[in-house]
N, C-alpha and C positions, 0 to 999 in steps of 0.2 A: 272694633273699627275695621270698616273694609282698608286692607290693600293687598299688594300684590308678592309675596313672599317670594326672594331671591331664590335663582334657580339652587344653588348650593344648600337653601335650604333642606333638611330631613325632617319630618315631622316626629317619628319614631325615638329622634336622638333628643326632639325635643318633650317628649311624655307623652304625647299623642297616640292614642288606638284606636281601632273600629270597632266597637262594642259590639256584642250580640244584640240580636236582635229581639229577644226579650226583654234588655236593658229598657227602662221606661222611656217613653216616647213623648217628645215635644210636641212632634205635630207627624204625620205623614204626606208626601209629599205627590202630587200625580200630576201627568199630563194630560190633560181631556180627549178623550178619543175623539178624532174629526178624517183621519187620511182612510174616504172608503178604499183606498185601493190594497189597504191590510186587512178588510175584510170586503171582497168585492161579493156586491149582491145582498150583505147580511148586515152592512152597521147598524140599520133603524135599529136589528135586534140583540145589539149588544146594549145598549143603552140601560136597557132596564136592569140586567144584573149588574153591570158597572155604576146604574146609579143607588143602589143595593148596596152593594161592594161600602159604597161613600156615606151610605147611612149608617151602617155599622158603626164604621169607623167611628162617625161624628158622635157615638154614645159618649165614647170616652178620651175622645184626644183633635185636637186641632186637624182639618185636613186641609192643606193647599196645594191650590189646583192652576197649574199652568195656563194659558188660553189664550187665543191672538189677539182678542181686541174684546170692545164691549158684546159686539152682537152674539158672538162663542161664548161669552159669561152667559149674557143674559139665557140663551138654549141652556147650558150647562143649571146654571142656578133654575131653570124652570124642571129639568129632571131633578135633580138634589130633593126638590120642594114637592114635586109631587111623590119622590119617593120614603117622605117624612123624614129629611137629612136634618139635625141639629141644625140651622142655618145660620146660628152662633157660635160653630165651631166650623164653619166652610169659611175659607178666603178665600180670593180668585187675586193672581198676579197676571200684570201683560204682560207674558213672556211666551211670542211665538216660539211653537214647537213644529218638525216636521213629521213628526209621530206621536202614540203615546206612551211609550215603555220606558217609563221613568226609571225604570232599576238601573238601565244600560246607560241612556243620558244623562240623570239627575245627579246631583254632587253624592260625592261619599262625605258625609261628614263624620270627622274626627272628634274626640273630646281628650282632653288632659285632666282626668280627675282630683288633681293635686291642686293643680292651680285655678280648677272651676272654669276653665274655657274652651271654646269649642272652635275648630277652623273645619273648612273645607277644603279636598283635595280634587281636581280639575283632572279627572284623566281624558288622553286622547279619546273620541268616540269614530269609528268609521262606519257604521250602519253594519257590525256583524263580516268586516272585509270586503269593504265597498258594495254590498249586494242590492243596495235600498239607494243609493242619492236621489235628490240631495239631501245632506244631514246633518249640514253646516247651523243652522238653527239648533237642531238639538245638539252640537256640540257646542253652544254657546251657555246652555244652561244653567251647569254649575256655578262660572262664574256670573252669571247674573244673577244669580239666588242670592250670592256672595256680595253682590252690592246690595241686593234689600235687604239683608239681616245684619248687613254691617260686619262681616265674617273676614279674617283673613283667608286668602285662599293661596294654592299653589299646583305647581304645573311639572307632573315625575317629566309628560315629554314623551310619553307612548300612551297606544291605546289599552284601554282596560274594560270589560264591561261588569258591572256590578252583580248580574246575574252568574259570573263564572268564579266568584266566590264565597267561601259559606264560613262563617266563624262561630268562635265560642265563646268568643269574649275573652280570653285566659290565657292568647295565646299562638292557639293552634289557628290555622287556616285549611281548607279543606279546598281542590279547587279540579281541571280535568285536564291532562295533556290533549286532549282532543283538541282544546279552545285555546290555550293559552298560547301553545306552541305551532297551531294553527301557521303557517305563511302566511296568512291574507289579516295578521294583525301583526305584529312584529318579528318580520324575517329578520331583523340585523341581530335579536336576541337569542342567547342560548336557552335551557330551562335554569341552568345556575345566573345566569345575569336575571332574570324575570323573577326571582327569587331572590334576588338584593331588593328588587320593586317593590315587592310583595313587604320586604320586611320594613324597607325604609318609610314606605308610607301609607300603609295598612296599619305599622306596631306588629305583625304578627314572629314572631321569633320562630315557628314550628309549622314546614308547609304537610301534608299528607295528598299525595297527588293518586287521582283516580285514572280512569280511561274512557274510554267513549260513552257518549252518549247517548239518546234514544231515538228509534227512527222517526223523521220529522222535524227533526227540529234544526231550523234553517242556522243556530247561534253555533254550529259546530261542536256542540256537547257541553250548553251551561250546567252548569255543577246543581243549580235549583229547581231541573227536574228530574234529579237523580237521588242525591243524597243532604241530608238538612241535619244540621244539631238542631235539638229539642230542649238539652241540657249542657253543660260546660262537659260531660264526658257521655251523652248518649248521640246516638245517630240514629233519622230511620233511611234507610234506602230502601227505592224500588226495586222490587224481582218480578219476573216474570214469569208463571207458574207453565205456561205452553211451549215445550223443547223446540217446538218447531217455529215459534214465534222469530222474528229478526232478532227482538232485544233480547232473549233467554241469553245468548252466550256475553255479551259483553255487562250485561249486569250480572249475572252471576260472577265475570270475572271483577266486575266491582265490589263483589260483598267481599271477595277473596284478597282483596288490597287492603279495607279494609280492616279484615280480618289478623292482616301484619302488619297494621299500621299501628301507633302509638302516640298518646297523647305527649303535648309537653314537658307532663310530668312525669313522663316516662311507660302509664298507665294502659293497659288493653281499652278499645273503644268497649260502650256497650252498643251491640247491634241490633234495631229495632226492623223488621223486614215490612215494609210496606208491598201492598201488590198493587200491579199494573192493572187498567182497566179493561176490559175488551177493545181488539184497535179502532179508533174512531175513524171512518173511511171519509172524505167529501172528495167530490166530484175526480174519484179514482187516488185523490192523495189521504197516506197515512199521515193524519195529524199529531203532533207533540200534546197528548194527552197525557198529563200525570198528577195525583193526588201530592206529590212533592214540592207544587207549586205551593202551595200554600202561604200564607201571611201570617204574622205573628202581629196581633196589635197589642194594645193595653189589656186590653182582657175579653179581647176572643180572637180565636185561627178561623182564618175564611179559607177555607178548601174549596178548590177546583171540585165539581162531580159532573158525572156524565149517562146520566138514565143508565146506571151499568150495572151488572150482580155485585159489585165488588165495593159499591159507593158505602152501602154500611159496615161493612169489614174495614174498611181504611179510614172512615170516622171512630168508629172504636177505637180503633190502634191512636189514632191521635189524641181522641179525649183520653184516652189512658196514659198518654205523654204529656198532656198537658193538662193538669187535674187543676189546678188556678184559671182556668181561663176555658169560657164558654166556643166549643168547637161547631163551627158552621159551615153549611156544605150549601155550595151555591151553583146551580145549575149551569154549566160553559159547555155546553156543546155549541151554542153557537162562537161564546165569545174564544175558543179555542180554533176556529178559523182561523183569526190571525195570528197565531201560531206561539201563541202565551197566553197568559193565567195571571191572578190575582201578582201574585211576587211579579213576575215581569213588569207588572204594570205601575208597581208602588215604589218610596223609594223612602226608608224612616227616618226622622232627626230624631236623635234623642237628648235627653235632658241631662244638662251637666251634672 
């Protein structure tokens, strides 16, 4: 039943966690891309792998699709169609967005496996530290999801974006002092108060904090194009094999955090090393290309690729990570203009 959960509430205290993202999936959740000015000059050609992206998905799990009104369905449902989407597993909701990075807007939803139920948590959204308004729509999202699934929801009361954290289901959270601790999303917090956030309405009891991120990338250093659990105790992170590259120093000094980091259980990570692409240049800007992006659906990972030496070395390394589940590598040079990838874009329910 929808309503609106007292601010005193914790969800953590009340059994509530954010499962991994392997955990099975209800449905996936997206925004339809429509704001050319995320990708200027290039959306006609994002359409086609994004409506790609939504065929996939539709093999094996519900997907619903955010969208302002009829005439954005009806476009949206005519790419779907033509790009043979299950159209029995596509929904379409009126729920103007002002973008489509559902990871950052879309609800986090919670599950309580004990008691078989599922709530959503409402965090603030500021467009990445005001960089993007308006984005007052998309910060409306969660809880309007929240009225059509009949979901309780609730509100920690600061900003969080979904893309700046990475779980394992078990526990641990993985996430980057780049973003979290950023100014331009919550200056009044320490990293120890953001860290009560984290535990109280995540569920996660064990943070592991990284450092910067890759150049490009407008989120301040989201943790989902850096470093992913694959399993409750593996990781792969990207490296950068060119010493001279921008990213070689601050990703290698992320395998090295890592490297002294420790799971919940007390346990060393295992370290999967992913490699970086050659840099994708447009119109003089490095863009945030990285095979890290990736999606975990029901049973296949959609990977970012980019016409580049490295696209089959880093599908290897993933289908060898995820030997259940069929690995697919989806062509985003263009849709990496707007400066994200499959994960940015998604956002999973999973199944109590």
């Amino acid at each position: 039943m929808f309503k609106t959960l007292p601010a005193e509430f914790k969800p953590a205290q009340a059994g509530f966690h954010f499962p991994a993202e392997w955990h099975h999936h209800k449905a996936t959740w997206l925004s339809w891309i429509h704001k050319e000015a995320s990708w200027p000059g290039k959306i006609d050609t994002v359409y086609p792998v994004y409506s790609r992206f939504i065929e996939i998905l539709s093999r094996n799990e519900l997907v619903c699709i955010n969208v302002a009104d009829k005439a954005m369905e009806d476009f949206a449902r005519n790419w779907c169609e033509k790009m043979g989407a299950n159209m029995n597993q596509v929904q379409f909701f009126h729920h103007p967005t002002n973008d489509a990075w559902c990871r950052d807007h879309g609800p986090a939803f919670l599950i309580n496996p004990i008691e078989k139920t599922k709530m959503i948590v409402d965090w603030g959204y500021n467009a990445w530290g005001n960089k993007y308004p308006p984005f007052d729509l998309d910060d409306d999202i969660p809880t309007r999801i929240a009225e059509q699934l009949a979901l309780p929801v609730c509100f920690p009361g600061i900003v969080m974006e979904g893309g700046s954290v990475e779980f394992n289901g078990k526990g641990t959270l993985i996430s980057s002092t780049a973003c979290l601790l950023n100014e331009n999303r919550n200056p009044h917090l320490n990293q120890e108060q953001i860290e009560w956030y984290l535990r109280d309405y995540y569920g996660a009891n064990h943070i592991i904090w990284l450092g910067d991120g890759i150049v490009g990338d407008d989120t301040d250093g989201h943790i989902d194009d850096i470093t992913r659990f694959v399993n409750e105790d593996t990781v792969v992170t990207v490296v950068e094999e060119n010493r001279n590259d921008e990213n070689y120093a601050p990703l290698q000094e992320n395998v090295k955090l890592l490297q002294q980091a420790r799971l919940e259980n007390g346990k060393q990570l295992n370290i999967i090393e992913l490699p970086m692409p050659s840099p994708v240049i447009y119109e003089d800007q490095q863009l945030p290309a990285s095979y890290a992006n990736f999606y975990i659906a029901n049973k296949a990972v959609i990977v970012p690729v980019f016409e580049d030496k490295q696209d089959e070395k880093a599908l290897r390394i993933l289908a060898e990570a995820f030997p259940g589940r069929q690995v697919i590598g989806l062509n985003s040079l263009d849709l990496i203009w707007g400066l994200g990838a499959f994960h940015c874009l998604s956002q999973q329910e999973p199944e109590v």
